[in-house]
C-alpha atoms as one frame of an Amber mdcrd trajectory, in Angstrom:
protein
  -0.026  13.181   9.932   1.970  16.401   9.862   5.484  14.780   9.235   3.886
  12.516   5.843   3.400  12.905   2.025   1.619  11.177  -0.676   0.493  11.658
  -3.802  -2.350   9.576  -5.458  -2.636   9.363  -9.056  -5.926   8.444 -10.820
  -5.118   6.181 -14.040  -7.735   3.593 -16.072  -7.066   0.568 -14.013  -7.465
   2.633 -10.605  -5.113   4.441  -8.096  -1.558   4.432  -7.935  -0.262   5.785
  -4.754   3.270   7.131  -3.824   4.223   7.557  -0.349   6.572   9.168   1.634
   7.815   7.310   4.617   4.554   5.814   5.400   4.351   7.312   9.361   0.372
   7.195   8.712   0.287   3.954   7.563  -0.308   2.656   4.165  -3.819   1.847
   5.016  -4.436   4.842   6.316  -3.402   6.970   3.179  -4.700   4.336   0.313
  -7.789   5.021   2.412  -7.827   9.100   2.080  -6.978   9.204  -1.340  -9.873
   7.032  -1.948 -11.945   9.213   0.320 -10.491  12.303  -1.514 -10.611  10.789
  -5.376 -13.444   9.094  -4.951 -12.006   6.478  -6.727 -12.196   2.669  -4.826
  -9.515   0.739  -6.854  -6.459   0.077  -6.088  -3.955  -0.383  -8.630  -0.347
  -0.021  -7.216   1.390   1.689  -4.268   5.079   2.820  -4.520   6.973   3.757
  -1.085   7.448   3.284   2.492   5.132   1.651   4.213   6.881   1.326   8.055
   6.390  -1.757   8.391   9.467  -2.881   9.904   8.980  -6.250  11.612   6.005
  -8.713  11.579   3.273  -7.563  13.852  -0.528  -7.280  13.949   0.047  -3.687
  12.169   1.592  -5.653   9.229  -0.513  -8.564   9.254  -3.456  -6.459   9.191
  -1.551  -4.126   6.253  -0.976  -7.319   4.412  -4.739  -8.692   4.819  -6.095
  -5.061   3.346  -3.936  -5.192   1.028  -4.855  -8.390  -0.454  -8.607  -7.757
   0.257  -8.339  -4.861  -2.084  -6.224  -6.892  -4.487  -8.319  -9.471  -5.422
  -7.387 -12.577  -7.249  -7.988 -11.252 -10.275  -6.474  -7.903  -9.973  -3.670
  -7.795  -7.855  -2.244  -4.911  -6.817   1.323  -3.826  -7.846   3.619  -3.291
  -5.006   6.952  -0.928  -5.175   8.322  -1.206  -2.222  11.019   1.444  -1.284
  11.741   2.117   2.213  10.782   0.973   5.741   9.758  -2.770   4.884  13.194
  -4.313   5.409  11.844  -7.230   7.763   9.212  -8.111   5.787   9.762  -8.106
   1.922   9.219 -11.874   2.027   5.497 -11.543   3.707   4.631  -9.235   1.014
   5.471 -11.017  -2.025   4.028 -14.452  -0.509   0.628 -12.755   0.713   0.011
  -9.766  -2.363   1.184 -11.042  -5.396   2.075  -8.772  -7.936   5.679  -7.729
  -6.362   8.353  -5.133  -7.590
């Protein structure tokens, strides 16, 4: 998406990705830098993520999200912008919440 940033970082425990506004959709990017890195862990995400109320778009975010978490390895969530209706959902559903 033309009017969207992110930058993944490859560390030991797996990708950490920092997003702009999120307009593509967290999925969305966690899933290109994967394509791009070639790495398939996730270890944390900082950024928007528009999500802005609950809705199948965050329901579905949230579901990834802990699908690629794991029980064991949950992924560490920063959030910074466009989340404001749903901080709760996150740190209920992901675990590991900043």
């Amino acid at each position: 998406m033309a009017d969207d940033s992110a930058v993944a970082l490859q560390t030991e425990k797996g990708l950490f990705v920092i997003t702009g506004c999120g307009h593509a959709g967290v999925v969305n990017t966690l899933e290109h830098a994967r394509n791009v890195t070639g790495e398939q862990r996730i270890f944390g995400i900082m950024g928007g993520f528009h999500l802005k109320k609950r809705d199948r778009q965050t329901i579905e975010t949230i579901h990834y999200l802990k699908k690629q978490g794991g029980t064991c390895h949950p992924i560490s969530l920063y959030r910074i912008a466009c989340t404001c209706g749903i901080c709760g959902e996150f740190s209920d559903s992901i675990g590991k919440n900043r």
